[in-house]
C-alpha positions, -999 to +999 in steps of 0.1 A: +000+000+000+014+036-007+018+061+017+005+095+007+026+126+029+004+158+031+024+190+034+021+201+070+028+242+058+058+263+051+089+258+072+093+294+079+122+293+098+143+275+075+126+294+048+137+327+067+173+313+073+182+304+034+168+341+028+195+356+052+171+360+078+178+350+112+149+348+137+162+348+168+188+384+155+159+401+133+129+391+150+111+418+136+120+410+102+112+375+104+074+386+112+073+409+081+086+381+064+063+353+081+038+373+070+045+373+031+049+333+036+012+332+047-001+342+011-013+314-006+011+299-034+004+319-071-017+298-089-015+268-102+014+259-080+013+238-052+029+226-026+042+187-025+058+161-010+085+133-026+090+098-017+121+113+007+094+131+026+110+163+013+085+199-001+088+209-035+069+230-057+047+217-087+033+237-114+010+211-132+002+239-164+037+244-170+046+204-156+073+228-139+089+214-103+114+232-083+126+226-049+126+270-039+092+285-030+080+298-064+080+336-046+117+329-030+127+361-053+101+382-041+105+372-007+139+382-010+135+413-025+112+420+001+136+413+030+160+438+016+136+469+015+120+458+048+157+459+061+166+499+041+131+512+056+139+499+089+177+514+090+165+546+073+162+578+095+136+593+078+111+557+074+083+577+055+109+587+025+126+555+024+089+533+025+080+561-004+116+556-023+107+516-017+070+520-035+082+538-062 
């Protein structure tokens, strides 16, 4: 009989850590970020497991895999502005520079 394995959810503290993001150092960056790894995956990727119990991502349009979170860029890009707003001096500006 085969054994099915169900994603039990992001592992956002390894997610956080291979972004450069330490949790325990940058607590309040790894919220923001936890928050940005609660939106759903883009569609029509999902989340799935291999026979090594390990996640990976499947795309079943494109019959794409990859082992990184589909978003890992944007995540990443995300980390780096949250990081410049939070070291700027004037936070307004810098979240305005950051929009634009």
């Amino acid at each position: 009989k085969k054994q099915v394995f169900v994603p039990a959810g992001i592992d956002k503290v390894g997610l956080a850590k291979s972004l450069g993001v330490e949790p325990e150092t940058e607590p309040e960056t790894f919220k923001f970020l936890s928050k940005a790894l609660d939106h759903p995956l883009p569609e029509p990727w999902t989340e799935q497991i291999d026979s090594k119990k390990r996640v990976f991502y499947w795309n079943p349009v494109s019959r794409q895999s990859a082992w990184n979170h589909p978003l890992a860029a944007t995540h990443k890009a995300l980390v780096v502005a949250f990081r410049r707003i939070v070291q700027a001096e004037d936070k307004a500006t810098a979240l305005g520079a950051e929009i634009e």
